[in-house]
C-alpha positions in Angstrom: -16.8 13.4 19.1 -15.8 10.5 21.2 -14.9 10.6 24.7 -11.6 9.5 25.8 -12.1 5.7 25.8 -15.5 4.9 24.6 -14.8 3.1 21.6 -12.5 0.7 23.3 -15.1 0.6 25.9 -17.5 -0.3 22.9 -15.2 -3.0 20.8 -14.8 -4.7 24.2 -18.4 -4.4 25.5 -19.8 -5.8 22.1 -17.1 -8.1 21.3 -16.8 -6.5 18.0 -13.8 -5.0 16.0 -15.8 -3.0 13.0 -13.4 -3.0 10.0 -14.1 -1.0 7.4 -12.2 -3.0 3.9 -13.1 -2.7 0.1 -14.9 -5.3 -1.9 -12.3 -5.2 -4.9 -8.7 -4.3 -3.1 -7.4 -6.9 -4.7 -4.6 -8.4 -2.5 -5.9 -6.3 -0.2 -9.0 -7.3 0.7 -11.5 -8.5 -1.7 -14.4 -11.3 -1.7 -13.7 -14.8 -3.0 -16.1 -17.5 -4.5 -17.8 -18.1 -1.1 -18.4 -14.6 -0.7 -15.9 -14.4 1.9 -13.7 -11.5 2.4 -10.2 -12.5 2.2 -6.7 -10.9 1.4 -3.9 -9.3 3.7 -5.8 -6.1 5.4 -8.4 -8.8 5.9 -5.8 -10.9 7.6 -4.5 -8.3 9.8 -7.7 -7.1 11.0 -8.7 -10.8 11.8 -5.1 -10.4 13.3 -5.8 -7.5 15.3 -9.5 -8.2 16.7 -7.7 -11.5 17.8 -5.1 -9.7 20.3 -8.2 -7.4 21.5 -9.9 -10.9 22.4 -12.9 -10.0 20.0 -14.3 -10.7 16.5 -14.5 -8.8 13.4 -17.1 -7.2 11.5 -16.7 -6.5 8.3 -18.1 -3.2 6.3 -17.8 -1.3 2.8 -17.9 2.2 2.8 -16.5 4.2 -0.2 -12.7 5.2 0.1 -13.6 9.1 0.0 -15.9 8.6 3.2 -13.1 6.6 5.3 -10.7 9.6 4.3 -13.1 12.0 5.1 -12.6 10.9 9.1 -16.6 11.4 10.0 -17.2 8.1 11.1 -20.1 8.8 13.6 -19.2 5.2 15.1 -20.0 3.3 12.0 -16.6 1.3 12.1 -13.9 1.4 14.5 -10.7 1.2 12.0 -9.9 1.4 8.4 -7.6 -0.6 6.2 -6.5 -0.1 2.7 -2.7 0.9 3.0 -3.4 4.8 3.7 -0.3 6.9 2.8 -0.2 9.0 6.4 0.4 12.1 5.5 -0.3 15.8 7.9 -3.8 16.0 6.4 -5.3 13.1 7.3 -3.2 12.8 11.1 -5.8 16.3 11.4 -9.0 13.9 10.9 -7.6 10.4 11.5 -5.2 8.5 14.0 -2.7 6.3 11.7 -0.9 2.8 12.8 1.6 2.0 10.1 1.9 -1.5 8.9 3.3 -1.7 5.6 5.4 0.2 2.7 4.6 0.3 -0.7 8.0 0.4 -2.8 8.1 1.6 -6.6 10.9 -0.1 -8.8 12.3 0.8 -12.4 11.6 -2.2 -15.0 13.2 -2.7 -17.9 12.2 -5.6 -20.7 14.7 -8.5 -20.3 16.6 -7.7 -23.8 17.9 -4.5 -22.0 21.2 -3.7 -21.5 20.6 -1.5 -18.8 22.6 -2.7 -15.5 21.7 0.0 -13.0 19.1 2.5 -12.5 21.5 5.3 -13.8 21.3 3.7 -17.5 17.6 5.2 -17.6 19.2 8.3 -17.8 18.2 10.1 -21.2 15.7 7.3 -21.9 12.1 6.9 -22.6 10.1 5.9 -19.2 6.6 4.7 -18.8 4.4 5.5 -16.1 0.7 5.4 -14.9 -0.7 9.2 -15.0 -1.8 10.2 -11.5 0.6 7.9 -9.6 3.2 8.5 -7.6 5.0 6.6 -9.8 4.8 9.4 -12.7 5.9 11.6 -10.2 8.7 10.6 -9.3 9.7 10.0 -13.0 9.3 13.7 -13.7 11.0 14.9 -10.6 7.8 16.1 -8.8 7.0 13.7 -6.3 6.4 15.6 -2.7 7.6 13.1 -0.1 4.0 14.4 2.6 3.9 11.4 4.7 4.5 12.0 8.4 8.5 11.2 8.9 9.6 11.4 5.3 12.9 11.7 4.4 13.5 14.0 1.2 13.2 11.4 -2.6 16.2 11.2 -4.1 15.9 10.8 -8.0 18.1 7.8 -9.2 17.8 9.0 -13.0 16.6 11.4 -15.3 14.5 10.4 -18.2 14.7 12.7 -21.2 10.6 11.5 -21.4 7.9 10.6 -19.2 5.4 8.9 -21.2 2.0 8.5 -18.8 -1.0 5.6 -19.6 -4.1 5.9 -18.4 -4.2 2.3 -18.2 -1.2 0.2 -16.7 -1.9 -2.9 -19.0 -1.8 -0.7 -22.2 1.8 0.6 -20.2 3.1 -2.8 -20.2 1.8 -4.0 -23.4 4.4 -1.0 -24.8 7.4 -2.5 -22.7 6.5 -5.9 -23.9 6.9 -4.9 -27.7 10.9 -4.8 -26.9 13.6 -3.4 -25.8 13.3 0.7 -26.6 10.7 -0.1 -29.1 8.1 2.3 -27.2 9.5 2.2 -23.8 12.8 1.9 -22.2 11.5 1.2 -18.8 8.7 1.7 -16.8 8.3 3.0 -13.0 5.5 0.9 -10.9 4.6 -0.5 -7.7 6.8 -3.7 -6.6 3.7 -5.4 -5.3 2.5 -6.4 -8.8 5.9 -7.2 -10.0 6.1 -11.1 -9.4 2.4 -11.7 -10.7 3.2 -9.6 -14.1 6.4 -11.8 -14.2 4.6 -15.2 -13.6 2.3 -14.2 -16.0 4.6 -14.1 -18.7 6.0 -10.1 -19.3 9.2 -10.6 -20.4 10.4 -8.2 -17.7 12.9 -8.1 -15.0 13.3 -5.2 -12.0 16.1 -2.8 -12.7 18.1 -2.2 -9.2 16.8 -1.6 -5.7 13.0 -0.1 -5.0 13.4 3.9 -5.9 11.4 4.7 -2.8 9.1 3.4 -0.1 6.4 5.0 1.2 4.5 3.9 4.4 0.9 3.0 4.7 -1.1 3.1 7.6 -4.4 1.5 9.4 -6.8 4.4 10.1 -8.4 4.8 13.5 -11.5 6.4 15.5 -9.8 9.9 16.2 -10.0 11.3 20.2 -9.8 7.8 21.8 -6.0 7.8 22.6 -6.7 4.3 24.7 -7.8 2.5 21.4 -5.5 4.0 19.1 -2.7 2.5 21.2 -4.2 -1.1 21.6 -4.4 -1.4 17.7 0.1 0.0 17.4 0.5 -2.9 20.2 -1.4 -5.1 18.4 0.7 -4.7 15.6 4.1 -4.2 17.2 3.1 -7.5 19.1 1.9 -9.0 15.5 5.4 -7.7 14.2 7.4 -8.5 17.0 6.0 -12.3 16.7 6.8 -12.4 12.8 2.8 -12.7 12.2 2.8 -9.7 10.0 6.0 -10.3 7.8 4.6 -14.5 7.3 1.1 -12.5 6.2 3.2 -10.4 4.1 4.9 -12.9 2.5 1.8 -15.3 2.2 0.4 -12.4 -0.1 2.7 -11.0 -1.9 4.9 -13.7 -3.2 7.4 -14.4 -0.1 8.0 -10.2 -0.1 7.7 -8.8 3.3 6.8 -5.4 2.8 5.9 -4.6 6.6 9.5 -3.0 6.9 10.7 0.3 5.0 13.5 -2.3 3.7 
């Protein structure tokens, strides 16, 4: 367990920032041609280490270990957009720097105005996600601060894929051919669009959930020079401009 201070004391003795990020988080993080890590978490680590006056270092460990809060020192903070809820704030301190917002898409062909018109209709949905949940009424709001969902509509069947691509390849047959709409993150929205789904989102996001940097629990001191960092980064518009670099001019760093 580490002693009030010491890995500040470390990250600032050694001059390194050890982030842990994922090789294939797509706009997350991910490695390019050069073998270089690169994406937004990648960008706001660089971000942060810069407003502690030291570098980063870089490493991969699997998702279920970085949850799992034993880090034994092996990396100082964790990105990857972790939904904060009460089980992990037990293991983990949690900066929030983003929100991921789900939206209801329709094909283009629909008539459907508003997110009412799904009521009674047939609505995709990847099985597992939050996004199914919330289509069936079932989704548990357990972040730290959440607010109770409200359910915009109420489809008379949730149809969940396996596989998102096989999901959108339904919508894309027509208008209430297979699927009426679907329910997914906003994140991969424009890129679906720009590649050529005949799709178009139906009203505003259904609901935002926040996501959160992990840190090295039982060091108070460092916990709060990574929140300043970001405030500061937030406060300076550096996080919305990375934001927007990466997710086609969205800025996703506020709840709205």
């Amino acid at each position: 367990m580490a002693n009030a201070g010491e890995v500040l004391d470390r990250v600032l003795t050694t001059k390194t920032l050890t982030v842990a990020v994922g090789t294939d988080w797509g706009t997350m993080a991910h490695l390019n041609a050069r073998h270089e890590f690169e994406g937004f978490d990648v960008d706001v680590a660089n971000g942060i280490a810069k407003k502690l006056g030291v570098e980063v270092k870089f490493v991969t460990p699997g998702w279920d270990i970085i949850v799992g809060g034993q880090w034994q020192g092996r990396w100082d903070i964790a990105m990857g957009q972790m939904t904060p809820t009460k089980v992990r704030a037990e293991k983990l301190d949690l900066v929030n720097y983003f929100y991921s917002r789900s939206i209801a898409v329709v094909h283009k062909d629909s008539k459907a105005s508003k997110l009412s018109d799904l009521d009674g209709k047939v609505v995709g949905a990847t099985a597992g996600s939050v996004d199914e949940k919330y289509a069936n009424h079932s989704l548990s709001a357990e972040w730290i601060g959440a607010t109770p969902i409200e359910y915009q509509f109420t489809p008379a069947k949730v149809t969940s894929y396996p596989d998102a691509n096989v999901m959108m390849q339904d919508l894309r047959f027509g208008d209430g051919v297979r699927l009426d709409g679907i329910v997914m993150s906003q994140e991969g929205f424009p890129k679906m669009v720009a590649s050529g789904y005949p799709f178009r989102q139906l009203g505003e996001p259904v609901f935002a959930s926040p996501a959160a940097i992990a840190v090295s629990k039982n060091d108070r001191e460092f916990t709060e020079k990574v929140a300043d960092a970001i405030k500061s980064m937030k406060d300076d518009g550096t996080l919305s401009e990375l934001s927007k670099k990466w997710y086609h001019d969205i800025d996703y760093t506020s709840e709205k």
